[in-house]
C-alpha positions in Angstrom: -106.5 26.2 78.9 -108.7 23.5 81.2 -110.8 21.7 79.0 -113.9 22.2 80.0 -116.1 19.2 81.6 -118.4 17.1 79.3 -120.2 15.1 81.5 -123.4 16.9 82.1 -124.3 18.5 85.3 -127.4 18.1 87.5 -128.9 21.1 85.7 -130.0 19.5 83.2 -132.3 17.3 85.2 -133.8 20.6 86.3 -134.3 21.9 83.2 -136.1 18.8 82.2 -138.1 18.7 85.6 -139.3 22.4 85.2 -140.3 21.4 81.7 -141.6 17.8 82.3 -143.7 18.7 85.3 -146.1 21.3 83.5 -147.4 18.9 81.4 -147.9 16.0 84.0 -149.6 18.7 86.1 -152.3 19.1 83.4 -153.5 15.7 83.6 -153.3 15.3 87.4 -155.8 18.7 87.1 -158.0 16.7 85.0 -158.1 13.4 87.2 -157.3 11.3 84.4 -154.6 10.1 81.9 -154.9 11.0 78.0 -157.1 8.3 76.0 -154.7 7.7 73.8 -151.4 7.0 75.6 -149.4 7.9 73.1 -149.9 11.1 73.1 -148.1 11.1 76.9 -145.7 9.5 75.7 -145.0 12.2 72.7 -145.4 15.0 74.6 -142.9 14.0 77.5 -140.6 13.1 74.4 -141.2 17.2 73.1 -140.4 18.3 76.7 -137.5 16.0 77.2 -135.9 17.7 73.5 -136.8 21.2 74.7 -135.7 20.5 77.7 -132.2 19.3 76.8 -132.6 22.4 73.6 -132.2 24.5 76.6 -129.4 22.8 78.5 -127.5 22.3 75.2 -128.0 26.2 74.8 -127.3 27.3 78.3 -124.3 25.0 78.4 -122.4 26.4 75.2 -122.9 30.1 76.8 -121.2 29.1 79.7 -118.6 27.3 77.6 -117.7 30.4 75.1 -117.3 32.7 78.5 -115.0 30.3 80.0 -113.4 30.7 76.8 -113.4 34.7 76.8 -112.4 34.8 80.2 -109.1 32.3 79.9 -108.4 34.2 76.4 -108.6 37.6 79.0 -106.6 36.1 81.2 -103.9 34.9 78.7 -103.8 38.4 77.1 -102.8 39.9 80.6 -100.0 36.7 81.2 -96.6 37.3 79.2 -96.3 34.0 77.1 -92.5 33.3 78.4 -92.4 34.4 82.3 -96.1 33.9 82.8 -95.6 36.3 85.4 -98.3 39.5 84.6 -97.6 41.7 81.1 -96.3 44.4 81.4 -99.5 46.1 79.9 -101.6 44.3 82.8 -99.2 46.3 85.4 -100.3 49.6 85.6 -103.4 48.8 85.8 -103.0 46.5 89.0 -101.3 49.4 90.1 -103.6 51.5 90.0 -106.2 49.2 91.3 -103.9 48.2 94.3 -103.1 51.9 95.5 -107.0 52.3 95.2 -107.3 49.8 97.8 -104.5 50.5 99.9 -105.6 54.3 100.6 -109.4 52.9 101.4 -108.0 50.5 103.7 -105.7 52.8 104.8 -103.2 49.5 104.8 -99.5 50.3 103.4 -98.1 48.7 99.7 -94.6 48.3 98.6 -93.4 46.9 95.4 -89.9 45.4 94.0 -88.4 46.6 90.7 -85.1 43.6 89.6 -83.0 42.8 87.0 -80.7 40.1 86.1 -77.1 41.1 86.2 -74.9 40.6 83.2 -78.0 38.8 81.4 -76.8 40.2 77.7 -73.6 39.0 78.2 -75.9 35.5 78.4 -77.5 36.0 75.3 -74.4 37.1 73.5 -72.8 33.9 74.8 -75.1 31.2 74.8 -77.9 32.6 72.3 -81.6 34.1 72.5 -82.9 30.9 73.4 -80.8 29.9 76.4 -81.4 33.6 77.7 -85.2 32.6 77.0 -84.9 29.3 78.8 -82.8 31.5 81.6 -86.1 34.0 81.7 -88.7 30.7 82.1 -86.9 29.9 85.0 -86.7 32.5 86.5 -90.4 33.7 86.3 -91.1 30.3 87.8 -88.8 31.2 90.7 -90.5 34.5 91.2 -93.8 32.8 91.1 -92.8 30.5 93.9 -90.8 33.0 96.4 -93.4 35.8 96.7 -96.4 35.5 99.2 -99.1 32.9 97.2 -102.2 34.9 96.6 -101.5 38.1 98.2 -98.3 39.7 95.9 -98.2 40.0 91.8 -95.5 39.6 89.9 -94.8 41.3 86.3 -92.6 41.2 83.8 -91.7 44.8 82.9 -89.6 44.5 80.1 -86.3 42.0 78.7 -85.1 40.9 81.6 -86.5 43.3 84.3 -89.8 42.3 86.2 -92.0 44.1 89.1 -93.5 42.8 92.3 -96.8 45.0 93.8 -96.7 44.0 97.7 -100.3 44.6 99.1 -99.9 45.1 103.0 -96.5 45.5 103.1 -94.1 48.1 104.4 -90.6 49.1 103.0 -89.3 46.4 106.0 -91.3 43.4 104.6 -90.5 44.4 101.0 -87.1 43.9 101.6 -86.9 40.7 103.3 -89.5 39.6 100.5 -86.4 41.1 98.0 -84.1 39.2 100.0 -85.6 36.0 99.6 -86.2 36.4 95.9 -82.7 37.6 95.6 -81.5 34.0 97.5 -83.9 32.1 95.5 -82.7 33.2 92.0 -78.8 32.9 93.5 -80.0 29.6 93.8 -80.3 28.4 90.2 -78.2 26.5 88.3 -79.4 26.8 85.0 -78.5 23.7 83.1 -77.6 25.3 79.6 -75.2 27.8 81.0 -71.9 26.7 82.7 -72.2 30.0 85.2 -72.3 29.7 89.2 -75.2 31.6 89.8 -77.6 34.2 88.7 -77.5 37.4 90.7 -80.2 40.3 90.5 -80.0 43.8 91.2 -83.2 44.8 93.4 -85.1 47.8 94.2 -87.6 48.4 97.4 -90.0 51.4 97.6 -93.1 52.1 99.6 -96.1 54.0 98.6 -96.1 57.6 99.3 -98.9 59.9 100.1 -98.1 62.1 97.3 -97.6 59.3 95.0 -99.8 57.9 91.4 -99.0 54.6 90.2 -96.6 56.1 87.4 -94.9 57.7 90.1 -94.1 54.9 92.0 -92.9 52.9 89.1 -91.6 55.6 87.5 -89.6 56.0 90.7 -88.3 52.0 91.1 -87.0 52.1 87.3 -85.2 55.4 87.5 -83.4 54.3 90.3 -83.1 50.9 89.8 -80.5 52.2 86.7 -78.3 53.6 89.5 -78.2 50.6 91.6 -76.9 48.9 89.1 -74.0 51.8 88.3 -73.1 51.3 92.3 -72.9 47.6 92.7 -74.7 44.8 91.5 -76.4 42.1 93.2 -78.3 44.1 96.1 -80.6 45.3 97.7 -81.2 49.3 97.8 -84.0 51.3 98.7 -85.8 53.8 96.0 -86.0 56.8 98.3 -82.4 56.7 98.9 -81.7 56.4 95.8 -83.8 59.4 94.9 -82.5 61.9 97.2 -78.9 60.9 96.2 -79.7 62.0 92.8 -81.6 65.1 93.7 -78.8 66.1 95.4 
């Protein structure tokens, strides 16, 4: 969490300027300064106090929803990856399709696992599989397109990509260069050559919710890993193979 700024900001002076002036103004109307100047002097000290009551007051709201908002944020970020969780993903889902049917603009997303990553955690433990899992999230985070795709973990060691204006063609070289990027790793804590990943492309149908389209990418995901591991395959393919 950022921790928030404590130097105080010009809005304080304004506070005390819309508070100060009022009074001043009253005298100026009267063409002449209080007999006593004492009393000036404790009524700008009452405006300065209410004056900084009111920054002190407007400052700790904006505090505590800086605070609500990062704890939001953190509640929708899985704690290991922090790549999305899983329970934020429908819901950008959702939102994304919404937008992609307005803007009549296409959206593809990118279902992967790790191969063989039990055989890791029977091997080298829960926490070197966990320490495998960091890494990668922070692989995803850096291949996909920086402010335009989301990335999620879905579950163990399978995570999703949404792709806003993408078609299946630019899904799959986006696969392809997460695929690359993961090869790439050499994970310190376990003596292996590389990590591969098992990848699945689909673009949004027509006919198609967001369940559907994820349902879709994890059904047949599970049969591109039966046919061979570490590529690339394309959901509808998939599909009609096992429709047939």
């Amino acid at each position: 969490m950022n921790k928030p700024n404590s130097r105080p900001s010009g809005s304080i002076f304004l506070w005390y300027l819309l508070i100060v002036l009022p009074w001043f103004a009253e005298y100026l109307q009267h063409g002449r300064w209080p007999d006593a100047p004492s009393a000036l002097l404790v009524e700008a000290g009452l405006s300065v106090l209410i004056g900084a009551g009111v920054y002190l007051w407007i400052d700790g709201r904006k505090r505590i929803v800086r605070c609500e908002e990062e704890i939001e944020r953190l509640s929708r970020t899985d704690a290991l990856t922090m790549l999305g969780h899983p329970r934020a993903l429908e819901e950008a889902l959702v939102r994304e399709i919404a937008r992609s049917r307005r803007m009549e603009r296409p959206l593809s997303c990118i279902f992967f696992d790790l191969d063989n990553f039990k055989k890791i955690n029977e091997r080298f433990g829960y926490d070197t599989g966990n320490s495998v899992l960091q890494i990668v999230g922070k692989t995803v985070r850096s291949a996909i397109r920086q402010g335009v795709d989301t990335a999620f973990r879905y579950g163990g060691d399978e995570f999703v990509v949404i792709l806003p204006e993408a078609e299946k063609a630019m899904a799959r070289a986006i696969a392809g260069r997460l695929q690359r990027a993961i090869a790439g790793l050499r994970p310190p804590a376990i003596p292996i050559k590389t990590l591969e990943v098992s990848l699945t492309v689909a673009q949004l149908r027509p006919d198609q919710i967001a369940m559907d389209l994820l349902n879709l990418v994890d059904k047949t995901a599970h049969l591109a890993k039966v046919r061979a591991k570490n590529t690339i395959f394309d959901a509808e393919e998939l599909e009609r193979e096992l429709s047939v």
